[in-house]
N, C-alpha and C positions, 0 to 999 in steps of 0.2 A: 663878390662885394667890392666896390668901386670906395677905396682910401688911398688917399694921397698921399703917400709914406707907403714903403712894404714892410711888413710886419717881420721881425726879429724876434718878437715875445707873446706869449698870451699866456693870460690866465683864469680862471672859472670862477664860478663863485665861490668855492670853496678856500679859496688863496688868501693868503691877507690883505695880495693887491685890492683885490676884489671888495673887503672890508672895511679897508679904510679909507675906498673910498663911497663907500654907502654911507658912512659916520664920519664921513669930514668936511660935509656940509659944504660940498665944491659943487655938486648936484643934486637937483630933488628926488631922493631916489628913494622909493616903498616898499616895504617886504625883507627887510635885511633883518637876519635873526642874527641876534647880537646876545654874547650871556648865556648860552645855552647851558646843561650841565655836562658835568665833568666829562668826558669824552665820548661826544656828540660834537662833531667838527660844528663852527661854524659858518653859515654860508648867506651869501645876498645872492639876489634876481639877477646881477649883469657877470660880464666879463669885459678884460681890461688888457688894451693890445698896444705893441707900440713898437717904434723902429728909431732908426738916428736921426729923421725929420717929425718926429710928433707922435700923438697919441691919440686913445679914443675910449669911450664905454659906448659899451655893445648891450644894449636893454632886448626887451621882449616885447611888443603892444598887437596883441590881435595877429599872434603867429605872426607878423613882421617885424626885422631886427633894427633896432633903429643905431643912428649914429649920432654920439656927441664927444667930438673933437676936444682934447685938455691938448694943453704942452706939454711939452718933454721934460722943462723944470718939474709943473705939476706931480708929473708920471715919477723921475726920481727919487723926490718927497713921499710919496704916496706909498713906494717898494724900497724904502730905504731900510723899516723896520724890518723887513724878511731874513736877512741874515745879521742878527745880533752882534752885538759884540762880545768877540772872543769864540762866535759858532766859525767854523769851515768854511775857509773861504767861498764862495759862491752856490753854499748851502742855502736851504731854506726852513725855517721854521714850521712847526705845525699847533694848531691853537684850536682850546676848545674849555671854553669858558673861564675858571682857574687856571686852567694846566696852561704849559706850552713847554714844549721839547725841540730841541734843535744840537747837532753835531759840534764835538769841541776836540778838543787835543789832536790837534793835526799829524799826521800819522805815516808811517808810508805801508802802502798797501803791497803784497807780496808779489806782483807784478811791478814796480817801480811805482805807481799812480797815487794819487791822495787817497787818503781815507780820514777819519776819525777816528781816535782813541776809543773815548768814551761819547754816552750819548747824556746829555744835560738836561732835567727837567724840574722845571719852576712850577711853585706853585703860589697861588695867591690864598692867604692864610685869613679866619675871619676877625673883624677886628673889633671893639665897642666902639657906639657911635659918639660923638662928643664934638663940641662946639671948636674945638682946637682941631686946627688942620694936622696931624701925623703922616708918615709916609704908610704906605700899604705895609705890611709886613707880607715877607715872600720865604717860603723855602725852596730850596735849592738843594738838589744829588745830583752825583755823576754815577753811570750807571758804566761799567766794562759791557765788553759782548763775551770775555769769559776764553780762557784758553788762549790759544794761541791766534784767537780770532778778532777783526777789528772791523769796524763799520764802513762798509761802503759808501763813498759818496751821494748819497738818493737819499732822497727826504723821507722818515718816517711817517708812520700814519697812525694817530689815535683812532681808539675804536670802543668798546662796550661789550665786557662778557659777564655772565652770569652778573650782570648789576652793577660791575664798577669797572672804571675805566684802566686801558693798559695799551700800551704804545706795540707796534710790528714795525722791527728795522730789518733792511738787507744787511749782511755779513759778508768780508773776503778772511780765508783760511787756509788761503795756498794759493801759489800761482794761477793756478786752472780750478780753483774749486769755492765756493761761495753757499750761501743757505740763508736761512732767516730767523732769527731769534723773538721772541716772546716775552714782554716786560711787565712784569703787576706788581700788585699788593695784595698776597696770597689775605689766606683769613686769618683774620687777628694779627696782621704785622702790621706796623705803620711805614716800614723801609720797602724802596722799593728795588726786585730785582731780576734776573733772569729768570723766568718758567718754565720756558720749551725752546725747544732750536731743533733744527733739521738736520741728518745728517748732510754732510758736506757734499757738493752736486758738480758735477763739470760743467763748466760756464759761465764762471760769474761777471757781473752781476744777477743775482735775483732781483728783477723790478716789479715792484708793488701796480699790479694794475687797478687794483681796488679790492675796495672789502663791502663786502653785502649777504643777505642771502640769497646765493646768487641759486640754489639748488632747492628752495622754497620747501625745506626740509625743516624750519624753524630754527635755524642754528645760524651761526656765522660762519663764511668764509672768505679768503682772500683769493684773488687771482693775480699770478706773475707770469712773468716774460721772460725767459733767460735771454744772455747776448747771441745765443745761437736760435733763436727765435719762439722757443717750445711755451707755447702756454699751460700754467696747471694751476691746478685750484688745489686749496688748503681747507680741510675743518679746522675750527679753533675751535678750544677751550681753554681754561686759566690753563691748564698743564700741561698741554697736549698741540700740538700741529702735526697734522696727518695729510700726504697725500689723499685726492679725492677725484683726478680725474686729470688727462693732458693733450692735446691738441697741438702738433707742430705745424710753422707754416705763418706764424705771426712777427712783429717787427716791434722789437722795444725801443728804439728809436737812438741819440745821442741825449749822453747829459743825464740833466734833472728834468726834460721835459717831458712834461705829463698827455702822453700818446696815446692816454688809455683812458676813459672815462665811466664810470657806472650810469645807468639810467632807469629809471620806475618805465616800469610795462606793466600790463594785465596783468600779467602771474609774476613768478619773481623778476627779481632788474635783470636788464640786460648787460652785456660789457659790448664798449666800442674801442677796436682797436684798429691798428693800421693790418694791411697781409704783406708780407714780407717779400720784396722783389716785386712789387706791383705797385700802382699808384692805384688802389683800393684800400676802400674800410669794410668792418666786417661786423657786423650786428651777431653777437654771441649770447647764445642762452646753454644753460649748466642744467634746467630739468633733463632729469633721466641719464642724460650724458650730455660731454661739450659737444654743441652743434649750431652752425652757422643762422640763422633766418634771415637772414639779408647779408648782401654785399653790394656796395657802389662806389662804382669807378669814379675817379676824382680827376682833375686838367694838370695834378702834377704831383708827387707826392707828399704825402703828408708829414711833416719835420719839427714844424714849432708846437702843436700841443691839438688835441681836440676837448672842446667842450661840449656841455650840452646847457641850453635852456627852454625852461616851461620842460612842460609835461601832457602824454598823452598824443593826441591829433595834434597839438601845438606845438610837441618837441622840435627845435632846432637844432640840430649837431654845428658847430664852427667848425672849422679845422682850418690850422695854420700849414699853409703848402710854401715847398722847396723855391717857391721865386716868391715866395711874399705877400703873395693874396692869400684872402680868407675863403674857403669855398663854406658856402649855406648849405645845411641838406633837409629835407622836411622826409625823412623816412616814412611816415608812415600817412602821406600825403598833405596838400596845400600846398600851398604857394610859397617857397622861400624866401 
């Protein structure tokens, strides 16, 4: 894809970039589910890329991606809301309807590196309607990760178990060692806290590559990435994360970017991740066991983020590569 600036950043529709600028009335843009319930991320139709010369939204029309150019003011304005104030420094937020949670009490991690204390989650409270403008009323908890363990730099993820919503964050818990903790509101409490965690794993970070049912078993799971490159998937429930399956040979990338992407297929979704030591991506499905259905080689490797848009014969994958271009992929054919 031919932009005039190299790309430094992307993000999906699932980002808040992504949403505000569906609802900020900068472009005409359709399809953006805004308000969804409680954790049920929300997400719009584009994606939003930019570098130290400019910006852009990246749409979908007829399996072709189209390009519309913002500035870099625009762009700032637009991702300024992503790290709150008083969240971790170059954290990001995760939102899904009332809720939103993002990293606070800056921390040092048991390697020398940042973390988070606690993890902070707002909620939007309902209020009576009346002709007098009020401020919203919000609650607010800080959540520990418990023991001697603290929150990894890497952005949370809301998700949906047995009917009500509950947040997955990475954990560091020793120099070499890291895992993932589990946040609800068991039944009949109204506070929210720690449910399940994993024992401690060599490697950390655990990166959230996505949560789906990725094993079309009707359940939920998560898939991660250690720094050593192992991919493994997670069963969830309110009280429980259980290994469910793991795959070496994949690349969680630098940072907070998002290397990893869920996508709707036929059967259950797929994961799109980068493969480790290669300038390839790898189309992952979790029926029966983790196994490849596609890989393709890419003109450089993949570093800033991969997304996807549409769906089916019309999927497009993005992916943000090591010099700065976006490569297109039509996996499952067309025209990119």
């Amino acid at each position: 894809m031919d932009l005039p600036f190299k790309v430094r950043a992307l993000r999906g529709p699932q980002s808040e970039a992504a949403i505000s600028v569906a609802t900020s009335g900068l472009l005409p843009i359709a399809g953006a589910k805004s308000g969804p319930s409680a954790g049920d991320e929300e997400s719009a139709p584009i994606a939003l890329v930019w570098g130290d010369d400019g910006g852009a939204v990246l749409g979908l029309t007829d399996g072709a991606v189209t390009v519309r150019p913002i500035g870099r003011d625009a762009v700032e304005g637009l991702t300024a809301a992503e790290t709150p104030r008083g969240a971790l420094p170059g954290s990001r937020r995760v939102l899904a309807g009332a809720l939103s949670a993002y990293l606070t009490g800056r921390a040092r991690a048991p390697d020398g590196g940042d973390a988070a204390a606690v993890l902070t989650i707002r909620e939007r409270q309902p209020m009576a309607v009346s002709t007098d403008p009020k401020p919203v009323p919000v609650a607010t908890v800080t959540v520990p990760a418990g023991g001697e363990a603290v929150f990894a730099p890497l952005r949370p993820r809301l998700l949906r178990l047995a009917g009500r919503p509950a947040l997955l964050a990475a954990t560091l818990s020793g120099a070499e060692s890291g895992g993932l903790v589990l946040i609800g509101r068991p039944d009949g409490q109204a506070a929210w806290s720690v449910t399940a965690r994993t024992p401690p794993q060599p490697g950390p970070p655990l990166k959230i590559a996505g949560i789906a049912d990725f094993a079309g078993s009707g359940g939920v799971q998560a898939a991660t990435i250690s720094a050593r490159g192992l991919l493994q998937l997670w069963n969830l429930t309110p009280e429980k994360i259980e290994p469910a399956g793991e795959a070496p040979g994949y690349a969680a990338g630098e940072g907070d970017a998002d290397l990893a992407v869920t996508v709707p297929a036929a059967g259950p979704a797929e994961l799109v991740l980068p493969v480790a030591g290669r300038a390839e991506i790898a189309l992952v499905q979790a029926k029966g066991s983790l196994h490849e259905r596609l890989r393709v080689p890419l003109p450089a490797p993949a570093t800033t983020g991969i997304v996807a848009l549409g769906e089916g014969a019309a999927l497009r994958l993005l992916v943000g590569l090591a010099d700065g271009r976006i490569a297109v992929i039509a996996p499952d054919g067309g025209k990119p």
